[in-house]
N, C-alpha and C positions, 0 to 999 in steps of 0.2 A: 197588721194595721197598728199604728203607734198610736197613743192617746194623745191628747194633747191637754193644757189647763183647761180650754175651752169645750172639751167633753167631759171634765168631770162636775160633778156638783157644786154650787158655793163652798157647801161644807168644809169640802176636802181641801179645798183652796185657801193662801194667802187671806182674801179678802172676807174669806166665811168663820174666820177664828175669833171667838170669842174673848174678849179680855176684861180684868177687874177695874185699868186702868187709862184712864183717856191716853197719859205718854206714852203704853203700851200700845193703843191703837193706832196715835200718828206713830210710830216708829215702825210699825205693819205697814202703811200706807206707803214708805217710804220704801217697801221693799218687796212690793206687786209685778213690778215688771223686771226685776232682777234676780229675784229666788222664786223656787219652786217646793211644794211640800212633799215632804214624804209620810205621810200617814200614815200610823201603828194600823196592821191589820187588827182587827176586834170584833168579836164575833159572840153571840149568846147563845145558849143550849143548843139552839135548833139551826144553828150556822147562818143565819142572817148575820149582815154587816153593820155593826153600832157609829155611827154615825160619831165625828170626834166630839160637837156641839153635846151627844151624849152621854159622854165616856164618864163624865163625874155620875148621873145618877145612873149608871148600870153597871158602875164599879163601889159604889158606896159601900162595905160591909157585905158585898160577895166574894165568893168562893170564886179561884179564877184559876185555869192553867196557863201558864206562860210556856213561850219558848224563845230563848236568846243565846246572843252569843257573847264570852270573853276571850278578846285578844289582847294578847301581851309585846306589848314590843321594849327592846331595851334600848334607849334613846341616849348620847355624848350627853351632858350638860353643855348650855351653852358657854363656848370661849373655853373650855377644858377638853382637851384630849387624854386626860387618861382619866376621867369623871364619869362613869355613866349613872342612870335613870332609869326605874322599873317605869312602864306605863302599861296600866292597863286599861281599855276599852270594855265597854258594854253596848251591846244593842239588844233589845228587847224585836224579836221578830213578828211574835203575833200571842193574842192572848183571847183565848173562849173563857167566858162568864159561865160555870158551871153552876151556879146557884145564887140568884140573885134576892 
């Protein structure tokens, strides 16, 4: 069964993210029907799912394990053939609140 934006939560969506700033939020609006989110799994002591709207206060000044990944790729510089580029990538795969 594949999910769809329309079975998951506001929260998890585009249109359920919170922002500090009004051009922040028309700039969201602007990208409802053409991106899709990928939300940090995040999860507290007891394995419930923290919601992203609650990620500021159930990360404030807790204790948290992370699990991510870094990949490395070594990229030309652009317009130079004998130039190359370190890149390294981060993604954060999921994080439990161990003490909040």
């Amino acid at each position: 069964m594949r999910i769809t934006c329309a079975d998951l939560p506001v929260s998890l969506t585009i249109a359920g993210w919170k922002t500090k700033h009004q051009n922040a939020q028309d700039a969201l609006q602007t990208m409802l029907q053409t991106h899709y989110v990928n939300y940090l799994r995040m999860y507290d002591a007891f394995g419930n799912l923290i919601y992203p709207d609650q990620y500021e206060e159930h990360l404030k000044g807790a204790l948290a394990w992370m699990m991510f990944t870094i990949k490395h790729r070594i990229m030309p510089d652009i317009g130079e053939e004998t130039s190359y580029r370190d890149v390294f990538i981060a993604d954060i795969v999921k994080v439990i609140t161990l003490e909040s």
